[in-house]
C-alpha positions in Angstrom: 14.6 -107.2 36.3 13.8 -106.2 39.7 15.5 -102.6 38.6 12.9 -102.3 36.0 9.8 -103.5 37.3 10.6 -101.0 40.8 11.2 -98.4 37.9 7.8 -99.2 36.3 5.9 -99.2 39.7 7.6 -95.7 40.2 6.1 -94.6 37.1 3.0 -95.7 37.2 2.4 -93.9 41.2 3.6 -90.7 39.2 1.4 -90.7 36.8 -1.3 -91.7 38.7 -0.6 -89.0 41.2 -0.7 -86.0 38.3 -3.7 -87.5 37.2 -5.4 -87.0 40.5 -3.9 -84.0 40.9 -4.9 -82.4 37.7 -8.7 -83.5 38.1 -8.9 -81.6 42.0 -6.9 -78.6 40.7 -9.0 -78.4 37.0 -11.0 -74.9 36.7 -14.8 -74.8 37.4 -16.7 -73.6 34.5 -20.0 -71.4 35.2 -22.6 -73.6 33.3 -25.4 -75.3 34.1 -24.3 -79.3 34.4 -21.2 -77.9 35.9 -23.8 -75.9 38.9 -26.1 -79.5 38.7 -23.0 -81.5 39.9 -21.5 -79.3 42.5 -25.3 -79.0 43.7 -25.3 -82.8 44.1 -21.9 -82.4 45.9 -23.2 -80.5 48.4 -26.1 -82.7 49.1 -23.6 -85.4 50.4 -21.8 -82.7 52.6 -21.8 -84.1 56.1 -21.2 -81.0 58.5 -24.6 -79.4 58.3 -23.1 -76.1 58.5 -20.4 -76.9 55.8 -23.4 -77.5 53.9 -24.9 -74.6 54.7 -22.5 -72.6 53.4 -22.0 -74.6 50.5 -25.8 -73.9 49.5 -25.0 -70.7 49.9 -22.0 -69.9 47.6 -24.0 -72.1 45.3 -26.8 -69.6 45.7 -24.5 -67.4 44.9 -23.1 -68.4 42.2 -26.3 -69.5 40.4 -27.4 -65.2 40.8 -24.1 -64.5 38.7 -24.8 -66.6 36.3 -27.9 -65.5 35.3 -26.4 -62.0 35.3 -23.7 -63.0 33.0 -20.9 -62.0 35.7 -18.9 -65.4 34.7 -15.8 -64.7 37.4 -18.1 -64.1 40.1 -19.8 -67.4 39.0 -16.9 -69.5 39.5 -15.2 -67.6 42.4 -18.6 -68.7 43.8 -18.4 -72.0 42.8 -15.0 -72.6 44.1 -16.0 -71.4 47.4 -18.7 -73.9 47.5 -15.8 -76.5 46.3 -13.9 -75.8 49.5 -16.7 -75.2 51.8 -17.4 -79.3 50.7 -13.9 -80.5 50.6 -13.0 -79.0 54.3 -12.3 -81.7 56.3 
């Protein structure tokens, strides 16, 4: 009983970490709610100059999507992801 219920526990911490890390590693999209989130994200930024820099690449990011450049977009976007996650 014990076997199985370590077993389960194991199982469930698995799972749980793919989950996690599935939903940090998922690819940005260059669309408008997508832009509105990762704007937000960078409001709650706590280094100033992380945030900064975040504003920027979101700056950036928006430009390319108005032109249509879609990989710039989101090479922009993830560059404001990391600028926000640094610790």
């Amino acid at each position: 009983m014990l076997k199985l219920m370590t077993l389960a526990a194991a199982a469930t911490i698995a799972l749980s970490s793919a989950s996690y890390a599935q939903t940090a590693m998922m690819p940005m999209t260059c669309d408008t709610v997508s832009m509105e989130n990762l704007s937000a994200d960078v409001q709650k930024a706590q280094d100033e100059a992380q945030k900064s820099r975040a504003q920027a690449a979101v700056g950036d990011a928006t430009v390319a999507m108005q032109a249509g450049n879609v990989e710039a977009c989101v090479a922009a976007m993830q560059k404001a992801r990391m600028e926000i996650d640094k610790k």
